[in-house]
Every structure is written in C-alpha cells, then in structure tokens.
N, C-alpha and C positions, 0 to 999 in steps of 0.2 A: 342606356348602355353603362358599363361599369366605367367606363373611361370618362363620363361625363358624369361620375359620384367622383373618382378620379381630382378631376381639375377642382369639384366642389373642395375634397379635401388639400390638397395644394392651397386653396384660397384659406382656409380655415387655417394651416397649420404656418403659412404667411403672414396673419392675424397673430396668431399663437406666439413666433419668433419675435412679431415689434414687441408685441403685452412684454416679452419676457426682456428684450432691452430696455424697452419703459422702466421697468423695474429697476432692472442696472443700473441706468442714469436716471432714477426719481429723485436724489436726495443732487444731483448736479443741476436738474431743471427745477427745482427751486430754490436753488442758490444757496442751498443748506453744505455744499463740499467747501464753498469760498468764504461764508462764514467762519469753518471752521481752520480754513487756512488763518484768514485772519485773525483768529481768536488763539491761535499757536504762535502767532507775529507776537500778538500784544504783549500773550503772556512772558516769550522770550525776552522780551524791551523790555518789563518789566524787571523780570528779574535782572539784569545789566544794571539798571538802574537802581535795582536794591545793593549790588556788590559794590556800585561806588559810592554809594550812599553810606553804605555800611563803612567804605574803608574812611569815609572822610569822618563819619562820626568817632569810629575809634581813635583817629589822631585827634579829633575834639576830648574825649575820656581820658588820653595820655595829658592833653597840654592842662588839664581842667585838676589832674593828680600832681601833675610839677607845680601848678600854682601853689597848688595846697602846699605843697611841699616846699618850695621856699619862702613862702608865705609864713613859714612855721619855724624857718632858718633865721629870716628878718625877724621873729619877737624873742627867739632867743639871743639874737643880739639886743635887741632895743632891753631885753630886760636887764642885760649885764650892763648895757652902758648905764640904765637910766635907776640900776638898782642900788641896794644901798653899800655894797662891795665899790672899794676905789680902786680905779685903772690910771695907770700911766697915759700923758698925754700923747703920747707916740700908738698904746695901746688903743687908746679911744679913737684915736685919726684911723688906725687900718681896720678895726670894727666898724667907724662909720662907712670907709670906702665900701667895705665888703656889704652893707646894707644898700649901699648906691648900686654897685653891681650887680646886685638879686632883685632890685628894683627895675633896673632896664632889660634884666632878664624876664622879668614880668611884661615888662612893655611889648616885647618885644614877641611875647607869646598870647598876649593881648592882640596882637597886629594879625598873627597870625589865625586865630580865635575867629577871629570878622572876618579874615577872608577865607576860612572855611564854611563862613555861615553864607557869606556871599556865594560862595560855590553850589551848596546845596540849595539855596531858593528853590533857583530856575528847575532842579531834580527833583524836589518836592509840587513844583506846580505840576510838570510833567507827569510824573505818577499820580497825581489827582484828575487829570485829564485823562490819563490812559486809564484809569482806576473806572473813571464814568463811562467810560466807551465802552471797556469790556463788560459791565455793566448794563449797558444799554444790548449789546453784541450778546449777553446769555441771554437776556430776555427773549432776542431774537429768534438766537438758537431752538429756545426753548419751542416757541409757538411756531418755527419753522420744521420742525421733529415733532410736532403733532400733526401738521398736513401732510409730511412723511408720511408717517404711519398711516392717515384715514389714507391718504393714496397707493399707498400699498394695500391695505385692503381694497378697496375697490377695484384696482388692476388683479389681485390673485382671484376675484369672485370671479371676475370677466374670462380670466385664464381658465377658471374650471369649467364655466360654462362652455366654452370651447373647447377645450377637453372632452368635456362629453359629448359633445352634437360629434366629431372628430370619430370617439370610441364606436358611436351608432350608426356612423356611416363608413366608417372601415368594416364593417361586422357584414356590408353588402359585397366586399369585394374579394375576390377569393386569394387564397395567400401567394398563389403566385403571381399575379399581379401585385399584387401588395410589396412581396419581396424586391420584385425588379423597381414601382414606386420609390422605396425607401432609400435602394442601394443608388439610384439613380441620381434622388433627393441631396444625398449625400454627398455625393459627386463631383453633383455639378451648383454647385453652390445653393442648395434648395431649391433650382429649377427642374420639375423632374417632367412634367408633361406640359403642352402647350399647344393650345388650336393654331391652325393655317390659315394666316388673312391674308388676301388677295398674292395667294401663292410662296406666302413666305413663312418661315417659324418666326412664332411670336417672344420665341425667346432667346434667339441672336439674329432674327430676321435675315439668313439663310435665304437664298430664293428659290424655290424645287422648282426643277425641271415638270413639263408638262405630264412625264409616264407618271411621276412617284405623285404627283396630285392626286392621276388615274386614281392607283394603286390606291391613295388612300381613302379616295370615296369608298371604292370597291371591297373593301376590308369585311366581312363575312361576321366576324366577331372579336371580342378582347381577347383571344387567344394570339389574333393574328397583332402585331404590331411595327410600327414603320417609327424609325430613329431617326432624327436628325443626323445627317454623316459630320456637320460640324459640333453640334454640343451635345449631341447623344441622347434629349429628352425623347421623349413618348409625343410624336404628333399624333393629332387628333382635328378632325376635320370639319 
C-alpha cells in the first residue's frame, strides 16, 4: 500500500531533518563555537592590555625626553659655572641651586620611571600568558575546523543519499497523496502519518473509539483516508 511507502518516507525525511540540524550544530558539537568565543575573549583582553601598556610607555617616552632635556639644562649650567667666564658669588649660589632643583627634578622622574616599569611587569607577563594560550587556542581551532569540515562532508553524503532513496520512493505515490503528506508534514510539526497501536494514534496517542478502528481496518484503499480528529495526521493501521 502507498500509505506504507508513506510512513517509509516520513522515517526517511525524519532522518533527513536530524542530518540537517546535525549540520547546524556540527561546529557547536565539537566545541569549535566555544573556541571561538574564547578566542574573541583573549583577543579583546589583549588588546586592553596593549592600550595600557601603550599609555604607560608613552608617559615612559615623555619622562625619558624631560631627562634628556634637563639633563642638558644641568651642563649648561655646570659649563658656565665651571668655564672660564667669572660669575659673581651670588650668581654662582643661584646657578648652583637651580642645578639642585633639576637634579630632584630628575629624582623625582626617576621615581616615577620605576614605578611605571613596575606597573607594566605584571601586563607584560599577562600578554605573554595570554599570547601562549591563544596560541595554543589557534592550533585548536585549527585542527577543530578540519573535523568540521570532514564532518560535514560525511553528513551532506549521508543527506544525498537519503535524498535519493526519498526521490525514488516518492516517485511510487501519487501526487495527491503526496500533496496532502506534505501539507500535512507541514502542519503538524513533521508528523504527517502514523500507525494505530493498541487503538491509539502513535503520534499524540489519541484513543479511537471502537467504529473509527473498524473504519480503518476496512479502508478499501489510499484514496480513502482517516485523520486523527486531535492532530490531523494520516492513520494508518
């Protein structure tokens, strides 16, 4: 009977619907979507960690330019005091002070200096840590996006082939059948036909009354057909 090529394709095109969320979720069942979360994490932390890194080195390039620079205040002093030009003792006393004062101003950018570099350590181990991980996490990637792939092949071969056994045995059942199958399929969430075990539909188990069992033993042919009154599939006996 066509109603029992019927349920064959229902089982086939049930088959067909996993293959094809298989697919959906291939690269979440092996853990290749969480990878790639994570590998969005690191790279985000990373870069944070380049922006502070970055701002504490530029205030290292400014204090490292002000040395120079009063570094170069100080031997213009030290040369007039110590050159062969004579200064008033009064003159020499506020040139020396003012060589004291660009002195602690050095000190004091010195102080500063260290504890910028003290800062950056710990951001520098970090981005070496996070540097190896993601590191290790492309590798991952990498060879996790090749079983991707051969699994994807594998599930679209499996899909054609169902596909075709599906084409060649639709080819047995006449379109009005077919049509009501489909629209039915549709429906009711892919449930479109479904045998009666010990008096009930097997696909919201439904209880039939004693006549509508009758009725469906007695069914003449797939012309004739008996719906579930609750989910509307195609019983079949």
């Amino acid at each position: 009977m066509q109603l029992d090529e019927l349920l064959e394709i229902q089982s086939l095109d049930t088959s067909l619907d996993q293959l094809k969320y298989e697919l959906e979720k291939v690269e979440d069942s092996l853990g290749l979507t969480d990878m790639r979360v994570s590998q969005t994490k690191i790279e985000s932390e990373l870069k944070d960690l380049e922006i502070k890194m970055s701002s504490q080195r530029d205030e290292l390039l400014r204090i490292e330019s002000n040395v120079k620079e009063i570094n170069q205040k100080i031997k213009t002093f030290n040369d007039r005091m110590f050159g062969s030009e004579t200064y008033a003792s009064r003159d020499l006393e506020h040139m020396n002070a003012e060589v004291e004062s660009l002195k602690s101003q050095i000190s004091l950018l010195e102080d500063r200096e260290i504890e910028i570099i003290e800062i950056l350590e710990p951001f520098e181990e970090d981005v070496k840590e996070k540097t190896a991980a993601m590191s290790a996490l492309n590798e991952s990637i990498k060879n996790t996006e090749s079983q991707v792939d051969s699994h994807i092949q594998e599930i679209n071969a499996r899909i054609e082939i169902i596909k075709q056994d599906i084409a060649l045995k639709r080819e047995k059942i006449s379109p009005d059948l077919l049509g009501k199958y489909d629209l039915l399929r549709g429906h009711n969430k892919q449930v479109a036909i479904s045998k009666v075990v010990n008096s009930r539909c097997g696909s919201c188990h439904l209880n039939l009354s004693a006549s509508e069992v009758s009725v469906l033993k007695h069914l003449n042919d797939d012309s004739e057909l008996l719906l579930c009154e609750q989910c509307g599939c195609i019983l079949v006996h």
